[in-house]
C-alpha positions, -999 to 999 in steps of 0.1 A, spaced: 556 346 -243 549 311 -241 516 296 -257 503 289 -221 502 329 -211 489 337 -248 463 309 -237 453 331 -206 459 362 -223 431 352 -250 409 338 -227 410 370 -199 402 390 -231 373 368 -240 359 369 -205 362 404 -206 348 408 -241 318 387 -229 311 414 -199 313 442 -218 287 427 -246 266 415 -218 265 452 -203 259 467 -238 226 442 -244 215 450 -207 222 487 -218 198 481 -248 171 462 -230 169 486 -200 168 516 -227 140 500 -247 121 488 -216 120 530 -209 109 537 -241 76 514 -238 74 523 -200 72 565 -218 46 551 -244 28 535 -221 20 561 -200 15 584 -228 -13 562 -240 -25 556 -207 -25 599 -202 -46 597 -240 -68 577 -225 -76 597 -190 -80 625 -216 -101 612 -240 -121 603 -209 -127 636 -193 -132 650 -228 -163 622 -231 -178 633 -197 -174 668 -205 -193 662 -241 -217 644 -223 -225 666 -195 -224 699 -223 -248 678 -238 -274 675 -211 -268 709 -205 -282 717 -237 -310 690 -242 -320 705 -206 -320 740 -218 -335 733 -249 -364 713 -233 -367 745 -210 -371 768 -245 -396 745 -261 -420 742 -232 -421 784 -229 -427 783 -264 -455 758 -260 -471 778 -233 -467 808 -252 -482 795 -282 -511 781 -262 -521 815 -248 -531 825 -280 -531 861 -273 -527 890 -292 -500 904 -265 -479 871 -272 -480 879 -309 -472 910 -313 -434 903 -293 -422 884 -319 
C-alpha cells in the first residue's frame, strides 16, 4: 500500500469514526431529553394531584363547618327552650 491509500484509508476511518460518535451523543441527548420529558410529566401529574386533593380538603371542609354550624344552632335552640322535656334526653 502506498502512503496515499493509507492516507484515504485513515481519513474514511475518521469520517466514519466521526458518524458513529455523532450518533452515540444524539443517542445520549435524545435518551436524556426522555428522561426529563418522563419527570416532567410526573411532576406535572403531582401537581394535578395535589390539586384535586386541595379541592377535596377544602370542600370536606365546608362540609363539616356546614354541618357543624347546623349542630350548634339545634343545640342553641334546644338550650333556649329551657324545658324540662329537653333536659331529661340528654
Amino acid at each position: 500500500m502506498s502512503k496515499s491509500e493509507n492516507f484515504i484509508i485513515v481519513k474514511v476511518e475518521k469520517a466514519e469514526n466521526m458518524k458513529r460518535l455523532s450518533r452515540i451523543e444524539e443517542y445520549v441527548k435524545e435518551k436524556t431529553t426522555e428522561r426529563l420529558n418522563m419527570k416532567d410529566k410526573k411532576l406535572e401529574d403531582l401537581k394535578n394531584q395535589k390539586i384535586q386533593f386541595v379541592k377535596k380538603k377544602k370542600l370536606v371542609g365546608n362540609d363539616l363547618n356546614k354541618k357543624k354550624e347546623e349542630y350548634m344552632h339545634k343545640f342553641e335552640s334546644i338550650f333556649n327552650k329551657k324545658s324540662l322535656d329537653v333536659f331529661i334526653l340528654f
